[in-house]
N, C-alpha and C positions, 0 to 999 in steps of 0.2 A: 610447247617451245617450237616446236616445229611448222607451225602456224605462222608465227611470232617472225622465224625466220623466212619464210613466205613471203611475210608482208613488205621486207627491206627491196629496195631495187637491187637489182643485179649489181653493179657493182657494187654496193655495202656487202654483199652476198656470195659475192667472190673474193672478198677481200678476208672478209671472213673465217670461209671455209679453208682458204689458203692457209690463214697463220694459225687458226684454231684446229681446225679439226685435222690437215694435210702437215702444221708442225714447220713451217714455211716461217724464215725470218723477214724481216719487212725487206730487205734486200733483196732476197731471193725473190720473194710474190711481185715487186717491182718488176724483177727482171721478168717473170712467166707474164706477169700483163702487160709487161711494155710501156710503164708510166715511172714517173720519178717517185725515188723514195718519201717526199715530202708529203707527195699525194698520199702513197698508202696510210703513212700516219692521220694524213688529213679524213682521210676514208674511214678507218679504223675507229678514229675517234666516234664520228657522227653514227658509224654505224651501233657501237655500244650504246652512244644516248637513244638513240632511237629503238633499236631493241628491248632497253631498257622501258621505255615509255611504252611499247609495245607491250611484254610482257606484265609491266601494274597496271593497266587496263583489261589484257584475258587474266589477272588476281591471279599470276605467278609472283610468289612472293623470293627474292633473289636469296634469302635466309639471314641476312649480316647486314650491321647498321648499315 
């Protein structure tokens, strides 16, 4: 998994870390990066697909249809 998140560019990667793992509403991570709230959802999104795609390629299986 840690790979996985590696591989995303810095911003998917800070956007990330912000709401996931720091617990940061899309409001707040706005305000600490300085971008509009639209964007982080815009961010948010792509970074999940691509995580996603990331992780079924190193056959992390996500567990749930």
């Amino acid at each position: 998994m840690r790979q996985c998140l590696g591989a995303l560019s810095p911003e998917h990667r800070e956007v990330i870390d912000l709401v996931y793992y720091h617990e940061k509403s899309v409001e707040e991570a706005a305000q600490i990066i300085g971008i509009p709230e639209n964007t982080v959802k815009t961010r948010m999104f792509y970074a999940r697909k691509k995580l996603g795609e990331l992780c079924r390629m190193a056959g992390i299986d996500r567990g749930w249809p």
